[in-house]
C-alpha positions in Angstrom: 88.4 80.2 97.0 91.3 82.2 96.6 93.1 81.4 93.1 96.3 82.6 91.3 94.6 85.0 89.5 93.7 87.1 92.3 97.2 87.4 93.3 99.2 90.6 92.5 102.7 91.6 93.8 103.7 94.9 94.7 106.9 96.1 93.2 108.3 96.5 96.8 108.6 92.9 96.6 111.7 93.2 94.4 112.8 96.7 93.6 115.9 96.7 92.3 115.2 94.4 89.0 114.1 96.3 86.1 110.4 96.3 84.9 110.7 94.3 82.4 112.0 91.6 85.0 109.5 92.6 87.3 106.7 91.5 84.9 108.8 88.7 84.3 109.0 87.4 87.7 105.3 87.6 88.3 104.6 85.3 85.2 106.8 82.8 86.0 104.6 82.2 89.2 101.6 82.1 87.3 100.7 85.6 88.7 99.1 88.1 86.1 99.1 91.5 88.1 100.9 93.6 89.6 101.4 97.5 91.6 103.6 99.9 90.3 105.2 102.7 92.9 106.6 106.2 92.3 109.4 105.9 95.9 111.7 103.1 94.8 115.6 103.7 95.0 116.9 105.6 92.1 113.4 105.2 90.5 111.4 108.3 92.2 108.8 110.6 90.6 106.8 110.0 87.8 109.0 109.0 85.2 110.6 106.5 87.6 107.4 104.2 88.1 108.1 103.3 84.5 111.8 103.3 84.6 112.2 106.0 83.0 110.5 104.1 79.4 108.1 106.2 77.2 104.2 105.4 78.3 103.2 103.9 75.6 106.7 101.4 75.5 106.1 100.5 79.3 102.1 99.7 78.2 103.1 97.8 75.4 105.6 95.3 77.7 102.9 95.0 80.5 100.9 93.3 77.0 103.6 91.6 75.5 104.1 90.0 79.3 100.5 89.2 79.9 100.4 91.6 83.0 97.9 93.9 84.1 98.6 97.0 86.2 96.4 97.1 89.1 97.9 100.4 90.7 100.2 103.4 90.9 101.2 103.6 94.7 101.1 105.9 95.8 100.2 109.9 96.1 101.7 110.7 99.7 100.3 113.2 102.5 96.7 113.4 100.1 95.1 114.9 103.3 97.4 117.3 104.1 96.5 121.0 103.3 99.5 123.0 103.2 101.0 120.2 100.5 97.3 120.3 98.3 98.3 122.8 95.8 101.3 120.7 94.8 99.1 117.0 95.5 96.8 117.9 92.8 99.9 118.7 90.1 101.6 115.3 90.7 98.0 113.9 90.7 97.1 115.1 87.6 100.6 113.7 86.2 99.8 110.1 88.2 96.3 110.0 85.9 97.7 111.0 82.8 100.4 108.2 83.4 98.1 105.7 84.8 95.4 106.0 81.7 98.6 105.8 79.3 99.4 102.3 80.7 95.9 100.9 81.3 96.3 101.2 85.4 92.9 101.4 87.1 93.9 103.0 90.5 96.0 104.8 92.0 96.4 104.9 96.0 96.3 107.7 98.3 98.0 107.7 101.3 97.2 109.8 104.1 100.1 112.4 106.0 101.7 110.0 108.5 103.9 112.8 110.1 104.6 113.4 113.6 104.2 117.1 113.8 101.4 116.8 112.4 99.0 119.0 115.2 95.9 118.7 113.7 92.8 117.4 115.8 91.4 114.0 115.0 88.3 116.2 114.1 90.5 118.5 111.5 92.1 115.4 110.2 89.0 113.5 109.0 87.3 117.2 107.6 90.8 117.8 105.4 90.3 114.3 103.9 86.7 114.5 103.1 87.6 118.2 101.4 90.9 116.1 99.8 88.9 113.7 98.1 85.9 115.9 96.8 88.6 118.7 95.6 90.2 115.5 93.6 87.0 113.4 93.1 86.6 115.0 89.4 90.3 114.7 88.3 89.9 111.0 89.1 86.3 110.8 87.1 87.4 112.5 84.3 90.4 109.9 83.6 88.1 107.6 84.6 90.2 106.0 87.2 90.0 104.7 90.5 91.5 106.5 93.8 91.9 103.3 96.6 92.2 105.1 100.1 94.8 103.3 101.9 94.3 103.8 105.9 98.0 103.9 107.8 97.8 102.4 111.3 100.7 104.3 112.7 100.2 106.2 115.8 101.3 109.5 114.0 98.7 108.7 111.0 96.3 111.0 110.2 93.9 108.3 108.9 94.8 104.9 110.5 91.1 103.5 110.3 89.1 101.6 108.0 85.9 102.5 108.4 86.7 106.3 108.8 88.4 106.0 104.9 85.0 104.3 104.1 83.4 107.6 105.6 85.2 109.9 104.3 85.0 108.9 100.8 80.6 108.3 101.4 80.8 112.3 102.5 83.4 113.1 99.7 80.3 112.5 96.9 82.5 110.8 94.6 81.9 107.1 93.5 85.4 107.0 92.2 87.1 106.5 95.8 87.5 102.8 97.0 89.2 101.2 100.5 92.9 100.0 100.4 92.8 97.3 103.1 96.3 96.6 104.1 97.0 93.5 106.9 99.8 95.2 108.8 98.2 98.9 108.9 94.6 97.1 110.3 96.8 95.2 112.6 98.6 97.7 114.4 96.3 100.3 113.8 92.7 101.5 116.0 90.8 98.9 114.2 89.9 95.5 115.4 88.7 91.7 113.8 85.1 93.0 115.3 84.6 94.5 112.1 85.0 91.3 110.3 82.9 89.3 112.4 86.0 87.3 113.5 84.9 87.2 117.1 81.3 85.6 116.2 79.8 88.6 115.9 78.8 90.0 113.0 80.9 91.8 110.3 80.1 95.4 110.0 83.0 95.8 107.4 81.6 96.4 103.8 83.8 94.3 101.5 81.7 95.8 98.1 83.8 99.5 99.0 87.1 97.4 99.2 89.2 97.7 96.0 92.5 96.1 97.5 93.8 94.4 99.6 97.5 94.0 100.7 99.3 91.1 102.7 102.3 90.8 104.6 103.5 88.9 107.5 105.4 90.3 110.9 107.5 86.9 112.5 109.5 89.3 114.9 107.7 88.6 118.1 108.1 92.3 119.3 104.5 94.0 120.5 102.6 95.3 118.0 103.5 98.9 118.4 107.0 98.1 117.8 106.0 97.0 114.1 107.7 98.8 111.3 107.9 98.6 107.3 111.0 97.1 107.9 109.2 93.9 109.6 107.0 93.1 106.6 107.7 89.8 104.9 106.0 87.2 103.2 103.2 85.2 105.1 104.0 81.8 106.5 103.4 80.0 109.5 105.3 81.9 112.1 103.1 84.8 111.3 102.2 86.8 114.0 98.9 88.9 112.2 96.6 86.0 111.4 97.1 86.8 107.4 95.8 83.6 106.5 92.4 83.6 108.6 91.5 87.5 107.4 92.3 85.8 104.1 89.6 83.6 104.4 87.4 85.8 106.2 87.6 88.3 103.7 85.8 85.5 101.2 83.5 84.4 102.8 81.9 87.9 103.4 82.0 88.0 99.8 84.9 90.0 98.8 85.9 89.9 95.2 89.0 91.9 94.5 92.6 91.2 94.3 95.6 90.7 97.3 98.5 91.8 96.7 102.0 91.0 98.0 103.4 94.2 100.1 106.6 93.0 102.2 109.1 96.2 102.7 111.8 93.5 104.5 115.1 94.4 102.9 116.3 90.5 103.7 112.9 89.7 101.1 113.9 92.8 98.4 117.4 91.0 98.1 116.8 87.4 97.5 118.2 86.3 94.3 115.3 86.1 92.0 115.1 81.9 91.7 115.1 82.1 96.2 112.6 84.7 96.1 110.6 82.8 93.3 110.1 79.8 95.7 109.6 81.4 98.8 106.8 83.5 97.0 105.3 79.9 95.9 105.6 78.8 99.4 103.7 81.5 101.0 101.1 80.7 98.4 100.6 77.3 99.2 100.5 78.5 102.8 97.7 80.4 102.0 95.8 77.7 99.6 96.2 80.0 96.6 94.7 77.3 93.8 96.3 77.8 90.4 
């Protein structure tokens, strides 16, 4: 069964609001966790995840709120080599930050660039050497890396299953799956791998930290599908959100979903319109308190 308390919202959801309201927001829908991200507007970097507040002042409202930092999102182009020397700085300052606040994960996303000329074959090699080059920064803070998979066409890791193997040939039991509805979606993979065809599931839900939700109600084709389409799941969803929902419970899966929409007409409703149409999607997807 899917209950409140495996709900989390991403701060995407509502950037603008400080954190303090952020964590605010949550609570008042009876949710308890939430993602944190370095690329908000006139919040970048580091010190901007936080809003600019002292580690220890940022940990001690997350307390004071009841809320509990799932993730850091995220540490951009983690695969690519050129950008590793510099990856591995702002990771190190991601840990220290994350460990400070009592975050468990931070996500890694792969280089989703279209100049990007490595071969498919280069592509999966500079992520397993990624992960086993950061592998001990991540078990020395003893925190977790979630591997999101971007289903772009210019992604250099859009599939599931090639993050799983890349973090089994990495070494490091530190490394988790980010499993994120619109990337799958539009990306190589298909519901084969969830048994959603009456076949069986070859997806491994125990290797899944994460999992992130938004709908697409634009009926455009699939490879038309942007950021900027991502809202809140309801009935005129076009990705099936609610049946991987429940798919993704009965094979067992455990963790959290998070709320991910990147619509700007979401980001902007007043807080009480947002507040409701939150609760509605909820219902819609027979989140029990």
């Amino acid at each position: 069964m899917l209950t409140k308390n495996r709900i989390a919202l991403n701060r995407i959801i509502s950037p603008s609001p400080s954190l303090k309201d952020f964590f605010r927001l949550a609570r008042k829908l009876g949710i308890s966790k939430v993602e944190l991200r370095n690329d908000l507007p006139g919040k970048t970097g580091v010190p901007g995840i936080v809003d600019g507040l002292e580690p220890a002042e940022a940990a001690r409202m997350a307390r004071d709120e009841g809320i509990e930092i799932l993730t850091i999102n995220a540490l951009q182009k983690f695969n690519l080599p050129s950008e590793r020397k510099s990856r591995i700085e702002e990771l190190k300052q991601l840990l220290c930050l994350a460990a400070a606040i009592g975050c468990k994960a931070v996500v890694l996303c792969p280089n989703n660039e279209k100049d990007d000329r490595r071969s498919g074959a280069e592509q999966y090699r500079d992520t397993v050497d990624a992960l086993a080059e950061y592998g001990p920064l991540f078990a020395g803070y003893g925190i977790l890396g979630y591997i999101e998979a971007l289903g772009f066409g210019i992604s250099s890791l859009a599939s599931l299953p090639s993050a799983l193997g890349a973090i089994k040939a990495s070494g490091f039991s530190c490394y988790k799956t980010l499993l994120d509805s619109f990337h799958h979606y539009i990306g190589p993979d298909t519901k084969t791998m969830f048994g959603m065809d009456g076949l069986g599931a070859s997806y491994e839900t125990a290797y899944t930290g994460l999992v992130h939700i938004s709908g697409v109600e634009d009926r455009i084709p699939p490879e038309a599908y942007l950021d900027e389409h991502r809202v809140l799941v309801g009935p005129a969803d076009t990705m099936g959100n609610k049946e991987l929902v429940a798919r993704l419970l009965t094979m067992g899966y455990a963790g959290d979903f998070s709320f991910e929409p990147f619509s700007e007409k979401i980001q902007k409703l007043p807080p009480e319109q947002l507040a409701d149409a939150l609760e509605a999607s909820l219902q819609f997807l027979g989140a029990a308190s």
